[in-house]
Backbone as ProteinMPNN parsed JSONL, in Angstrom:
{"seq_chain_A": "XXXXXXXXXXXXXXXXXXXXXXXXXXXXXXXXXXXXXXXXXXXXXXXXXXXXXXXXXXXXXXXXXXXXXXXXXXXXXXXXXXXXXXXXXXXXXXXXXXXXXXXXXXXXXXXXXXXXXXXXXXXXXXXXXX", "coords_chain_A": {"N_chain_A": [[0.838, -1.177, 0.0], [0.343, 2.27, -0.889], [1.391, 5.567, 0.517], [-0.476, 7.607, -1.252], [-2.347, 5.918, -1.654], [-4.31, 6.328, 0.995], [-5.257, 8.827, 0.77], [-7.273, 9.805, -0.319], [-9.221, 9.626, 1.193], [-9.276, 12.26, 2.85], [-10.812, 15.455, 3.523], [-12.59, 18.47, 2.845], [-13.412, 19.899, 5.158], [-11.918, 18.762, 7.516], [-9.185, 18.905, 6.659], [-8.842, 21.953, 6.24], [-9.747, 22.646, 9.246], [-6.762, 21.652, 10.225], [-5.474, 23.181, 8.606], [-5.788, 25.793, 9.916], [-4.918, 24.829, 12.317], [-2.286, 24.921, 12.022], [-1.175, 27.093, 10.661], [-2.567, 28.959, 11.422], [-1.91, 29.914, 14.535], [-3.728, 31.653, 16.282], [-6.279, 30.964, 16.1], [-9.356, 30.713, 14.563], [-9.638, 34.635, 14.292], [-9.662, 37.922, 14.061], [-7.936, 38.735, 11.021], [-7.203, 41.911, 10.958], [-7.676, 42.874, 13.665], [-7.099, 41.004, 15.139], [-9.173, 40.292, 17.202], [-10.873, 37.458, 19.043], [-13.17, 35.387, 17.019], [-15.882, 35.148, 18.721], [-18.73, 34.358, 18.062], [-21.389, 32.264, 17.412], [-22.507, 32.038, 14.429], [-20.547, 33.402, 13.262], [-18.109, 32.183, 13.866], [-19.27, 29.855, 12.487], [-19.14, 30.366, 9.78], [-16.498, 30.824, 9.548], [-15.242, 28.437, 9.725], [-16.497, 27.625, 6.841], [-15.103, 28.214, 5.34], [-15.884, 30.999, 4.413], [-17.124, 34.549, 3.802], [-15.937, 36.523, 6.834], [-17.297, 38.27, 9.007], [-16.021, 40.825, 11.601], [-16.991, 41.712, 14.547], [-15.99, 43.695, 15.926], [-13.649, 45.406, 14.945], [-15.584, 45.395, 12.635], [-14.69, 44.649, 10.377], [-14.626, 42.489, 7.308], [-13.633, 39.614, 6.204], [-11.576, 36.946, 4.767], [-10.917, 33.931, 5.62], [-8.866, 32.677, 5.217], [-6.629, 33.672, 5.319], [-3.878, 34.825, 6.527], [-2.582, 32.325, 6.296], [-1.538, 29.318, 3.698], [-3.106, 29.048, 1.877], [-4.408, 31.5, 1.353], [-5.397, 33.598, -1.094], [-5.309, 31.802, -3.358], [-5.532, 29.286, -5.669], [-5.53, 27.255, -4.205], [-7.112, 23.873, -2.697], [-8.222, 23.655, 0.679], [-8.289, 20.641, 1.044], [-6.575, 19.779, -0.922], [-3.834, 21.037, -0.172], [-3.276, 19.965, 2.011], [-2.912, 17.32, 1.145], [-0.59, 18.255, -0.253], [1.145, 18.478, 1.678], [0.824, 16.123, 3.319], [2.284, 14.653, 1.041], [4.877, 15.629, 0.725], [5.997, 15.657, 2.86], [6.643, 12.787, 3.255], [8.215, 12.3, 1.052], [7.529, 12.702, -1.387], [8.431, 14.083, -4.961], [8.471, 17.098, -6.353], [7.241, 17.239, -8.79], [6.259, 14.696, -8.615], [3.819, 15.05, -6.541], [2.551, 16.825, -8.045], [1.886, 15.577, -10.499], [0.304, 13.757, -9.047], [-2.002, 15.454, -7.706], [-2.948, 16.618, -9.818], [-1.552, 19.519, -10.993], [0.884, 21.734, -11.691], [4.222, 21.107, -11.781], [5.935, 23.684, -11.002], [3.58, 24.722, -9.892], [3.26, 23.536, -7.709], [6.152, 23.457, -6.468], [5.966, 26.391, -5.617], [4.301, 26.69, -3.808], [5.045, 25.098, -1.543], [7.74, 26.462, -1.261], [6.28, 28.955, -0.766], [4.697, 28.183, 2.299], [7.14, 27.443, 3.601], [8.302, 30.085, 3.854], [6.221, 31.283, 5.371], [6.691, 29.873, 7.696], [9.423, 30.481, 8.016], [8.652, 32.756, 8.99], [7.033, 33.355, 11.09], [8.773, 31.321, 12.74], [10.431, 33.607, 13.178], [8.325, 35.443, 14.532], [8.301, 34.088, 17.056], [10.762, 33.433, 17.945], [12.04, 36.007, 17.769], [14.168, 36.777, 16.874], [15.276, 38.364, 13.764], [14.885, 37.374, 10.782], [17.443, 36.6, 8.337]], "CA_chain_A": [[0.0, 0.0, 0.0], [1.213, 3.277, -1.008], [0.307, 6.708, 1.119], [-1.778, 7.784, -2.159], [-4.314, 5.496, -1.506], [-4.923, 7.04, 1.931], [-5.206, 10.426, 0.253], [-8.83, 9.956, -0.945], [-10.24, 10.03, 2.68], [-9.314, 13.449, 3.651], [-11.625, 15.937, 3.572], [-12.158, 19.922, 2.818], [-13.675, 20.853, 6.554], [-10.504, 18.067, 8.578], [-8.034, 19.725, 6.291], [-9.123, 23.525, 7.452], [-8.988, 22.637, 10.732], [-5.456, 21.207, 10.553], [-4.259, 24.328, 8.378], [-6.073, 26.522, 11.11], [-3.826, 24.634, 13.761], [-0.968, 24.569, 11.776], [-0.6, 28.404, 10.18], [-3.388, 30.401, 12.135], [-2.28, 29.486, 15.809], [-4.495, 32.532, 17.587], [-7.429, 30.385, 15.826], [-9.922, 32.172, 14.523], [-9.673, 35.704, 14.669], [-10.045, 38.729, 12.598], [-6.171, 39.553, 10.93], [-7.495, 43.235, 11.249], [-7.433, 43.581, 15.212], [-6.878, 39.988, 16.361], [-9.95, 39.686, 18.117], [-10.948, 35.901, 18.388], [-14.432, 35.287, 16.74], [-16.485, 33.845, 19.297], [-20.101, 34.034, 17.706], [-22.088, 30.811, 16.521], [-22.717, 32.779, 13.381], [-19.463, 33.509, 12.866], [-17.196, 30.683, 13.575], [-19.789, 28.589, 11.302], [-18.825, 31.125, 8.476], [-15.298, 31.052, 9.249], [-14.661, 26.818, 9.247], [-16.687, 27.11, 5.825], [-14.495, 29.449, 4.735], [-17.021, 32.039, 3.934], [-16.341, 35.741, 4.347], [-16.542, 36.981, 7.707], [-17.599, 39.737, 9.537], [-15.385, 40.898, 12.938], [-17.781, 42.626, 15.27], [-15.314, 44.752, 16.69], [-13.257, 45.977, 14.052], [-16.213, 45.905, 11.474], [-13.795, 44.383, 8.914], [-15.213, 41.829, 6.06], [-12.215, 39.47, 5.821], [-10.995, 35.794, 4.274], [-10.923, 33.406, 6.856], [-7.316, 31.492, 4.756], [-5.741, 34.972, 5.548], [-2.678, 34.638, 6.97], [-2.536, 30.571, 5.712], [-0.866, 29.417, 2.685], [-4.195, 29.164, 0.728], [-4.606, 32.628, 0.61], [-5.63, 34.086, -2.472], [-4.506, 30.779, -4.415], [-6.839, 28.438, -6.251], [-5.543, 25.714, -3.722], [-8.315, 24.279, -1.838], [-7.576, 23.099, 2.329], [-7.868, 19.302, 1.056], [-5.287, 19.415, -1.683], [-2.975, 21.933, 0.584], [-2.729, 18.72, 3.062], [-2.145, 16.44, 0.145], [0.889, 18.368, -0.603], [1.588, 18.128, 2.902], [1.63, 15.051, 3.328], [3.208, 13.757, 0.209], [5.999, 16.182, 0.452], [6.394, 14.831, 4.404], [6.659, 11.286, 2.718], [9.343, 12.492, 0.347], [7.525, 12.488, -2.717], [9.181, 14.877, -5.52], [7.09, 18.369, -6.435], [6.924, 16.566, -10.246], [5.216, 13.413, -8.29], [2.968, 15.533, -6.379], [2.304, 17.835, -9.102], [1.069, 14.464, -11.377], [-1.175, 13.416, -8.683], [-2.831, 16.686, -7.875], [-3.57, 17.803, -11.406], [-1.373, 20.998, -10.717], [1.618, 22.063, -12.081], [5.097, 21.393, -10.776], [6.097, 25.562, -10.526], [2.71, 25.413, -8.632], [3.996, 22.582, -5.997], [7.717, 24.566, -5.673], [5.965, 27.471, -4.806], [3.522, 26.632, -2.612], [6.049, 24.978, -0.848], [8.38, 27.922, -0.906], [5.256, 29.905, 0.519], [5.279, 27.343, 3.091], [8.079, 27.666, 4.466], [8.742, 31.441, 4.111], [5.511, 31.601, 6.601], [6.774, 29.028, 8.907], [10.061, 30.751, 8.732], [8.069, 34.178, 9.488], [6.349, 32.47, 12.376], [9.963, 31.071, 13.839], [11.289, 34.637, 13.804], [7.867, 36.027, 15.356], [8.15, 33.5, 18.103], [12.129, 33.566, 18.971], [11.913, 37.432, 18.289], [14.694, 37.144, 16.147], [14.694, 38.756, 12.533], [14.884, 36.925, 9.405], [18.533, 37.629, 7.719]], "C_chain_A": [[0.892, 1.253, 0.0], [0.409, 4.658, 0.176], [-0.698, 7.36, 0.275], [-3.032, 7.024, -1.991], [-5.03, 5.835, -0.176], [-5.711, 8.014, 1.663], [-6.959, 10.826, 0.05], [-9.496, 10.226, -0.058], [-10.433, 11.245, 3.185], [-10.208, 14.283, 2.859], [-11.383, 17.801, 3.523], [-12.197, 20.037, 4.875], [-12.652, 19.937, 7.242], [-9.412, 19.073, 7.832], [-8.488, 20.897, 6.015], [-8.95, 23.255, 8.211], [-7.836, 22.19, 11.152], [-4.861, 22.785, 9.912], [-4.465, 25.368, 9.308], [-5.05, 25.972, 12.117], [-2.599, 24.739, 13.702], [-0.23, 25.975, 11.342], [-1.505, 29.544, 10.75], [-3.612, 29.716, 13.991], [-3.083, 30.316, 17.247], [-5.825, 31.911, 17.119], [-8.142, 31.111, 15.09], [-10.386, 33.346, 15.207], [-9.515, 37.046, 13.43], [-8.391, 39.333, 12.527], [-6.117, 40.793, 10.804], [-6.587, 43.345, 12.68], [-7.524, 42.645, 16.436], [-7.811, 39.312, 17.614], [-10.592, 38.354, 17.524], [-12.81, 36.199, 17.753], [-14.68, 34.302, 17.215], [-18.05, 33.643, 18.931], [-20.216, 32.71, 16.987], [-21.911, 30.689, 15.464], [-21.36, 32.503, 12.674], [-18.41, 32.84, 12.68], [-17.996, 29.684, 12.571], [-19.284, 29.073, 9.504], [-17.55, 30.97, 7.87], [-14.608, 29.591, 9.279], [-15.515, 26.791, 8.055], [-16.348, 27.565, 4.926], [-14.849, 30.594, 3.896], [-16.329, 33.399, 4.6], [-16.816, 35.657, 5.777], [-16.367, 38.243, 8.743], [-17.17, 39.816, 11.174], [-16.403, 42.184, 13.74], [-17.332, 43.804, 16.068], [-14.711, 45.583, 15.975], [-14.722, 46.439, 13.031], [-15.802, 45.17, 10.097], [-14.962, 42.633, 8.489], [-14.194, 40.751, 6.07], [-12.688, 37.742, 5.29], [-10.794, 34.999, 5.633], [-9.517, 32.497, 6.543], [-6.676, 32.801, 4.809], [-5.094, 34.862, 6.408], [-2.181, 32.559, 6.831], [-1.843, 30.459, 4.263], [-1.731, 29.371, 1.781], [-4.257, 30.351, 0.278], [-4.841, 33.315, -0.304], [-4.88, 32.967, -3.588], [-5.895, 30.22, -4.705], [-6.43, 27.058, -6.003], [-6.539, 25.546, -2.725], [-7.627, 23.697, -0.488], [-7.621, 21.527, 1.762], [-6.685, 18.875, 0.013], [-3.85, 20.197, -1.119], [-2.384, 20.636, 1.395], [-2.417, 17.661, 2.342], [-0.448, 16.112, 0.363], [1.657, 18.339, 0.53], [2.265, 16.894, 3.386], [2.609, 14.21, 2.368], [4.584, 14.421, 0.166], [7.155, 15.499, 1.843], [7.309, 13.584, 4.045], [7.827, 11.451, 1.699], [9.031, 11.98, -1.283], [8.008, 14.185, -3.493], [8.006, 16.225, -5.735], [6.371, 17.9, -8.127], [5.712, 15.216, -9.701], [3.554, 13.862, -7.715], [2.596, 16.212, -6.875], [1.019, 16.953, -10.05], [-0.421, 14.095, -10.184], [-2.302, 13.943, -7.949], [-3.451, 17.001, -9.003], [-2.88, 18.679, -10.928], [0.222, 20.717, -11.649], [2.945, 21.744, -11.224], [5.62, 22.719, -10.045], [5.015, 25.463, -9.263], [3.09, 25.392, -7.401], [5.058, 23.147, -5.638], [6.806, 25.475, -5.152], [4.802, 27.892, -4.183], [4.459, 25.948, -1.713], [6.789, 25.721, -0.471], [7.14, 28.959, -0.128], [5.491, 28.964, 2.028], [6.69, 27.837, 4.016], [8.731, 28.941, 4.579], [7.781, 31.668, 5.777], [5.822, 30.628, 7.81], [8.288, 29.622, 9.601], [9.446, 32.365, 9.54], [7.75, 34.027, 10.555], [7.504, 32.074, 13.577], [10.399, 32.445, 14.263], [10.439, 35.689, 14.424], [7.877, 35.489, 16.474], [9.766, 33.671, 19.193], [12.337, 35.313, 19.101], [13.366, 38.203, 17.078], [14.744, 37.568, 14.763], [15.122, 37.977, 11.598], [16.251, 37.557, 8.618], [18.01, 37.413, 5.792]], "O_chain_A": [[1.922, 1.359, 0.666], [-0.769, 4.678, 0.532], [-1.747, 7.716, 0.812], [-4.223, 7.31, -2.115], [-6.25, 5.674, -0.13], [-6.8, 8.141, 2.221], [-7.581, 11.869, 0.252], [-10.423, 11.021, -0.213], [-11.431, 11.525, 3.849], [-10.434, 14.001, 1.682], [-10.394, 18.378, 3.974], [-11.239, 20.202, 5.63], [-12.224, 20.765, 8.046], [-8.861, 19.961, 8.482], [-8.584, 20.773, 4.794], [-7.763, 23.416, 8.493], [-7.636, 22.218, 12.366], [-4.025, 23.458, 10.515], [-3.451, 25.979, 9.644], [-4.356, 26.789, 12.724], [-1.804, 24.716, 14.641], [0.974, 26.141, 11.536], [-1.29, 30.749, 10.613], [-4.615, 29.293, 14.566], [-3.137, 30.027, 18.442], [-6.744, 32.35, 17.81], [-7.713, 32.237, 14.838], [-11.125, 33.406, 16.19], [-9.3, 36.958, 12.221], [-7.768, 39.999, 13.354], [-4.989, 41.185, 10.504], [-5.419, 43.696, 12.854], [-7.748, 42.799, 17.637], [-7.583, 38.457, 18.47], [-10.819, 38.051, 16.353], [-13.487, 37.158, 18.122], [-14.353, 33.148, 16.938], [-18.628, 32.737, 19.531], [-19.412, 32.197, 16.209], [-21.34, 29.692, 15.021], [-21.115, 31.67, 11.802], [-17.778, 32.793, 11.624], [-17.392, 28.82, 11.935], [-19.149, 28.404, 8.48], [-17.224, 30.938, 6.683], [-13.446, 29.523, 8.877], [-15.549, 25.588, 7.794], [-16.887, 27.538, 3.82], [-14.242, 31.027, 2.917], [-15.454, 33.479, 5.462], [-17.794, 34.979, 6.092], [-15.382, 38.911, 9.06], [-17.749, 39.1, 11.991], [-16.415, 43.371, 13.417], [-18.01, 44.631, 16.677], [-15.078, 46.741, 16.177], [-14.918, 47.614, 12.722], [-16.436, 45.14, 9.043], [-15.723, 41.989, 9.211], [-13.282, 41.479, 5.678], [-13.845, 37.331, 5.381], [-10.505, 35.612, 6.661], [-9.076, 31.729, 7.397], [-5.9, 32.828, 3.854], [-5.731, 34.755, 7.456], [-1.381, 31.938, 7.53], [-1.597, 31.514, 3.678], [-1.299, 29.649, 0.663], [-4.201, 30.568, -0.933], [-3.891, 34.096, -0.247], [-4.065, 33.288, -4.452], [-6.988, 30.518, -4.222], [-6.598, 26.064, -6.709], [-6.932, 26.455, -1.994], [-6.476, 23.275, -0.594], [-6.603, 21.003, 2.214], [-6.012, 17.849, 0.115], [-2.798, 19.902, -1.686], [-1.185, 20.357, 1.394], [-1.576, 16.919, 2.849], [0.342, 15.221, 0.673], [2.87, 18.172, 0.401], [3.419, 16.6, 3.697], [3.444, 13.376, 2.717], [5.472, 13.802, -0.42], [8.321, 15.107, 1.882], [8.457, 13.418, 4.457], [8.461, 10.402, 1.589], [9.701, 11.314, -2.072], [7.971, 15.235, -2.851], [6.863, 16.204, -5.279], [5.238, 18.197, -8.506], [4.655, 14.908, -10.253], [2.485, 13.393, -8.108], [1.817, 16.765, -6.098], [-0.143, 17.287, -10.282], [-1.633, 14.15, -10.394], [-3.294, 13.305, -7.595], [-4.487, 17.665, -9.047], [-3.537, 19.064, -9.96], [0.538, 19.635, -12.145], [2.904, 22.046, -10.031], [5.719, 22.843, -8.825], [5.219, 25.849, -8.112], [3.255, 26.199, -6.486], [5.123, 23.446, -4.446], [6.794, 25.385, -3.924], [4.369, 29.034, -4.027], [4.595, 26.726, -0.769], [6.772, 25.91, 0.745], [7.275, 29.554, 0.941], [6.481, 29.169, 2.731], [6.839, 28.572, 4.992], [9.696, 29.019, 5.339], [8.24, 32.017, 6.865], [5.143, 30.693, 8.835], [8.605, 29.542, 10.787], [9.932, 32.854, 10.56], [8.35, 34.806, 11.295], [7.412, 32.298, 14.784], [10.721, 32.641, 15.435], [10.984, 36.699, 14.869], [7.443, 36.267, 17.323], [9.938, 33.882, 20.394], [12.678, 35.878, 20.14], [13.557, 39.344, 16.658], [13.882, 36.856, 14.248], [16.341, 37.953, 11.769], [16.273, 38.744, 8.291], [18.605, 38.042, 4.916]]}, "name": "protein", "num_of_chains": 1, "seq": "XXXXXXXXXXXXXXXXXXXXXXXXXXXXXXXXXXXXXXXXXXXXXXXXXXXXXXXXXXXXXXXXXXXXXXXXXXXXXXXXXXXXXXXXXXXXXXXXXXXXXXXXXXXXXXXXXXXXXXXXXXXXXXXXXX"}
């Protein structure tokens, strides 16, 4: 058995809530003014990745804002794909073929990737990015 045939199980709303745990660790919250969104309303909007509306700020926002989806036309279940197959040490040409996507795409979503994870190390140790 290869890890591709796992692949089929995962899901849009499991993979959101892993890239939520994995690149938005204040959870949801509005990337305006940081306040968490604790309405019913609102958290249902913001795991279906629908716009949503911060009651404090006012702001309108993307709920894959500050995530590597961000304004891409990758969705949260093929994001964890590339996750895992890249984990697994498949090539960006292998995971490229069994996405449908492009290899350029897979480098540089990967390169996003890890720019925001190094952005993330040097907001956490404090140190700056040379």
């Amino acid at each position: 058995m290869q890890i591709e045939d796992c692949l089929d199980v995962i899901g849009r709303d499991s993979s959101w809530y892993w890239i939520v745990q994995r690149f938005i660790p204040q959870g949801p919250a509005c990337p305006g003014c940081l306040a968490p969104i604790t309405s019913e309303k609102a958290l249902a909007r913001f795991f279906a990745l629908e716009r949503t509306y911060c009651k404090k700020c006012g702001r309108v926002f993307r709920p894959s804002s500050g995530s590597p989806i961000h304004e891409t036309s990758w969705q949260p279940e093929e994001f964890l794909k590339l996750m895992i197959l890249a984990s697994a040490g498949r090539s960006p040409v292998e995971i490229a073929q069994y996405l449908g996507k492009s290899a350029s795409s897979v480098r540089d979503m990967l390169a996003k990737v890890e720019l925001l994870q190094a952005e993330r190390h040097s907001l956490v140790s404090g140190s700056p990015i040379a």
